[in-house]
N, C-alpha and C positions, 0 to 999 in steps of 0.2 A: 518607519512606515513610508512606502513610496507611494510617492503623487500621480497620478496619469494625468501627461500632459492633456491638456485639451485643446485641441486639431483650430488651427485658426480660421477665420468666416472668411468666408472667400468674401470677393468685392459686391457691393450690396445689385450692382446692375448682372452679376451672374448671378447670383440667387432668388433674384426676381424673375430673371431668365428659364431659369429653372424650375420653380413654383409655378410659370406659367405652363410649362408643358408639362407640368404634375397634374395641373388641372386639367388639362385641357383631354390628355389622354387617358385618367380616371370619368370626367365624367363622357367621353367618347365611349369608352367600356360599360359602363351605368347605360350610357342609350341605349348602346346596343345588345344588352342584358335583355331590356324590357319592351325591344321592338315588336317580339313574337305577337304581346299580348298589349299592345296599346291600342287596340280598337275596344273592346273593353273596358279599358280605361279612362278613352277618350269621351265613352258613350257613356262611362257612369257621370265624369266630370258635367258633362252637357243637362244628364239626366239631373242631379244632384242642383245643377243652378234653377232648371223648369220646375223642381217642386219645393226650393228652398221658402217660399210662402207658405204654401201649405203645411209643411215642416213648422213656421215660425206660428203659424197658427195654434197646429195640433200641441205643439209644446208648453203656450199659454191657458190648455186646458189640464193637461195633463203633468204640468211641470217638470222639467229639464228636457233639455237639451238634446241627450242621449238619448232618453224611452218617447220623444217622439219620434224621432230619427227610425229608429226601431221599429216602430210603429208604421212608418210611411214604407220602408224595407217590405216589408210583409205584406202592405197592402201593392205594390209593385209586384212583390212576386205571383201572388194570387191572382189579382185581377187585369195583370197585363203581359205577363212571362209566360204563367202556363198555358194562355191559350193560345200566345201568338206558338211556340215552340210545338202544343198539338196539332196545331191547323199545319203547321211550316211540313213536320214531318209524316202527316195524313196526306198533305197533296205532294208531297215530292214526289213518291213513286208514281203518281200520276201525271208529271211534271216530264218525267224521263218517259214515260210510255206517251205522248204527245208528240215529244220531238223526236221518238223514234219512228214514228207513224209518219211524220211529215219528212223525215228524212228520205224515207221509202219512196214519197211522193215524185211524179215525171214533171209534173207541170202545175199551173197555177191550179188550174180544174180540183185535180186530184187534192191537192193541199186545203184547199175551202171546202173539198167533203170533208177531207182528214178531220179538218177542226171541229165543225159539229159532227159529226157522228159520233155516236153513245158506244160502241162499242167498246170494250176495255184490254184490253193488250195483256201480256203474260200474267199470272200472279206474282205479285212480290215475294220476292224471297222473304223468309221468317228467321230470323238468326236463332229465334228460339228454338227451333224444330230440328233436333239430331238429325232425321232421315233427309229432310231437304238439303241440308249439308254434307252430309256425307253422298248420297244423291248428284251432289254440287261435284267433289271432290272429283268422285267418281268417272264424270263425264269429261271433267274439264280439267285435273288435273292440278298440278303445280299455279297454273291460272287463276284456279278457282280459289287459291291458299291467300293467294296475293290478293285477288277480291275482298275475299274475308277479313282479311287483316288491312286493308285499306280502310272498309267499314267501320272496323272497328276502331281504327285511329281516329276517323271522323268523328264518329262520334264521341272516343275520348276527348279531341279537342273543342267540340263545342260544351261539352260538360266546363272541361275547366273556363274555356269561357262567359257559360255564365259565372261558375262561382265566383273567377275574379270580379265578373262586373256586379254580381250583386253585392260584396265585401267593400268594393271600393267606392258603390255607391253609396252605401250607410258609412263608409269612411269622409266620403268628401261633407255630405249631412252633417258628421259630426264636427270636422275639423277643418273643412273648408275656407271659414277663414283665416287661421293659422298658419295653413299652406298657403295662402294669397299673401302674408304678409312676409313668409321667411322669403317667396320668390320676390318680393321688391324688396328685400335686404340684402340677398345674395345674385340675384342679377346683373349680370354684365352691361344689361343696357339701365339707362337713366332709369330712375322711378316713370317720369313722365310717359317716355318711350317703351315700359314696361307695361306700365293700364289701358296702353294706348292699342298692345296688342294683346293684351287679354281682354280686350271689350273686342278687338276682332273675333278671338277666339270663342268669345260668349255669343256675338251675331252671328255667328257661322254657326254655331249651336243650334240656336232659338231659329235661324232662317232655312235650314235645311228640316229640322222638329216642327215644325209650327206652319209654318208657309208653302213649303213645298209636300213634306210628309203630310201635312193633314189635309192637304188638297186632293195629292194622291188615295190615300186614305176613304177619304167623303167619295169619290169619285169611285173607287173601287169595289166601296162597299155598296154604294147605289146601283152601280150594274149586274153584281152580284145577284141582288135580291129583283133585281128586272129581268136576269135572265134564268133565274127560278120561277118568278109566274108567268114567263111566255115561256117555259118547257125545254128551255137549250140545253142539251147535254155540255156535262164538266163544266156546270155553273163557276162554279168555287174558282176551277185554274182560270177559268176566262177573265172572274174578277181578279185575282191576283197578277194577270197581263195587262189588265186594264193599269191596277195601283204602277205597274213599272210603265207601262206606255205614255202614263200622262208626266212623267218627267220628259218626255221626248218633245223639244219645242214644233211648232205650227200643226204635227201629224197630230202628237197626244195619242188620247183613245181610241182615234177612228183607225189606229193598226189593229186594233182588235174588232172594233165592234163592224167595221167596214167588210173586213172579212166573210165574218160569221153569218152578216145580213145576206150578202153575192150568197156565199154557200148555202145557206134555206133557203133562195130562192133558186140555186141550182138542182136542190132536191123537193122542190116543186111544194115547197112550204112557204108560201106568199105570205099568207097573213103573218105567220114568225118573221117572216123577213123583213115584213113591213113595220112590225112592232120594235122588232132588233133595231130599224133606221132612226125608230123615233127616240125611241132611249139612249141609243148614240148620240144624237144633236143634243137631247136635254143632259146628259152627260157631260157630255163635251162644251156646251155653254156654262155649264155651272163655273168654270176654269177661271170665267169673266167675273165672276159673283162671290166665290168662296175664295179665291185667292188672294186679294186686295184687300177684303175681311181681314184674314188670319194675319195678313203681312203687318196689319195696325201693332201684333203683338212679336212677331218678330221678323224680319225684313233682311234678307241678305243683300249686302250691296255689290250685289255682282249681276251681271247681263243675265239672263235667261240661257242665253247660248254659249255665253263662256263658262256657266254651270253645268250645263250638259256636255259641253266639250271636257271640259275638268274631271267629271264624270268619266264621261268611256276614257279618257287616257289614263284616268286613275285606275281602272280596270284592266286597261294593259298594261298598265308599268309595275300593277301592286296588287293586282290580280283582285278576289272578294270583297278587301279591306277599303279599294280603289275611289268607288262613288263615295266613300266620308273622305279620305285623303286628300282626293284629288281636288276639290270645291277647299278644303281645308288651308291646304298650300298654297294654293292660287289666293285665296284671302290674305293669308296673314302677308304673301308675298306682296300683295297687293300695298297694304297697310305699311309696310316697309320700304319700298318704295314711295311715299306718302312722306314718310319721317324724313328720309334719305332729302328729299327735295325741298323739302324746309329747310332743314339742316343747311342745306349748301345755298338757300337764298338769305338767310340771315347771314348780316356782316360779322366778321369775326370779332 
């Protein structure tokens, strides 16, 4: 019976050499596997820490673990998915016939009528409806194909984005900390320098969720419902301007509500205009009131304006994904630079 030699170990600093770019290039490949869909991921991780209380609650009543996890999943989906996703894709097409209106506009004039005025722009197209598609095709051709199947891409991709985000939400619920402790077993940075930057990554959670979002939020939905009892046309889009305008430091709200007030008083709607001025200021103060509140529970530790810059560059470097990334990077960079300086003032 013959023996197979066995091949001898190369010297232990080339194999170490080599196990290092084993690693390094597998988990390279692994990032960039699950880049597509890390904002999902990123949102359930965040999501998953903001209701782990309440999770540790409901499972005290209902016993384990799992079926409360399950439990908080559902109540997620119901009372905070389906509606934000109906309102999102109720007002888009209204969202695109605004800035196509305002696009057409010459001047400032034209553009503060654009915005209140009630009139409504083309109807939406109905993907359900054969004849407006073929209709589509029709007119426009080869174009039209490419529209339709853009559509329908989009929308495939926010489908599978929620379902990874809601799978990985009741995953991190369940396993959460399981996954916290294999990442400070297998991390290349120290234990210490690893909590160090998963408490960044959890403040950067809670301070963009809590602080920022719920300011916007508060602030959004009050002008909303102010500019339904003084009678503004496209109530709803103005509030959801409102919710992204108040991330914009010193201006905030008043790109919205500033507007709106000049235009009805351009179309000789004084009293609107003057009610629109005043729910702009008490808007726009609450900023002073609700913000500082909500920061008690979670607090990002970044400048106001290096978040908003973070912001739009996250937007042009990484396009829709950009306003979580961009605040996201700048933190943990931040955080790391922090360690880095420690590091090199302690004596060796």
């Amino acid at each position: 019976m013959q023996h197979c030699r066995v091949p001898e170990s190369p010297p232990r600093s080339e194999a170490q050499s080599a196990l290092r770019w084993t690693v390094l290039v597998l988990v390279g490949l692994s990032l960039f596997t699950i880049i597509p869909l890390w904002v999902p991921v990123v949102l359930a991780a965040w999501s998953a820490i903001l209701t782990r209380p309440l999770q540790q609650r409901v499972a005290k009543l209902v016993g384990g673990r799992s079926r409360a996890a399950g439990m908080v999943t559902v109540v997620l989906v119901l009372a905070v998915l389906t509606p934000v996703v109906i309102t999102a894709l109720s007002l888009s097409g209204s969202l695109v016939d605004l800035v196509t209106r305002l696009s057409h506009t010459e001047d400032g004039v034209q553009a503060m009528n654009a915005l209140v005025a009630s009139e409504s722009g083309p109807e939406p197209l109905d993907l359900a409806d054969t004849r407006q598609l073929f209709d589509l095709i029709r007119r426009h051709g080869v174009s039209a194909l490419g529209t339709v199947r853009d559509l329908f891409g989009a929308f495939a991709a926010v489908a599978v984005g929620l379902f990874v985000f809601v799978f990985a939400f009741y995953t991190f619920l369940v396993d959460g900390t399981r996954a916290y402790r294999w990442m400070l077993d297998y991390s290349p940075l120290s234990p210490a320098h690893t909590v160090r930057m998963a408490a960044a990554f959890e403040e950067t959670g809670r301070g963009l969720f809590l602080s920022l979002g719920g300011t916007a939020l508060f602030q959004g939905s009050l002008a909303t419902i102010g500019y339904l009892i003084i009678g503004v046309p496209q109530a709803l889009m103005l509030g959801m301007l409102t919710f992204v305008g108040s991330f914009i430091p010193l201006i905030g709200t008043a790109l919205v509500w500033g507007p709106v007030s000049a235009g009805m008083l351009l179309l000789d709607r004084s009293g609107q205009a003057v009610a629109v001025l005043v729910l702009g200021l008490v808007v726009s103060s609450l900023d002073n009131f609700v913000r500082p509140w909500l920061s008690r529970y979670g607090h990002l530790q970044l400048p106001t304006f290096v978040i908003f810059v973070a912001m739009l560059g996250g937007i042009a470097a990484f396009g829709a994904a950009g306003p979580l990334l961009g605040p996201l990077i700048v933190r943990l960079a931040v955080e790391a630079l922090d360690i880095w300086r420690k590091e090199r003032s302690e004596p060796s």
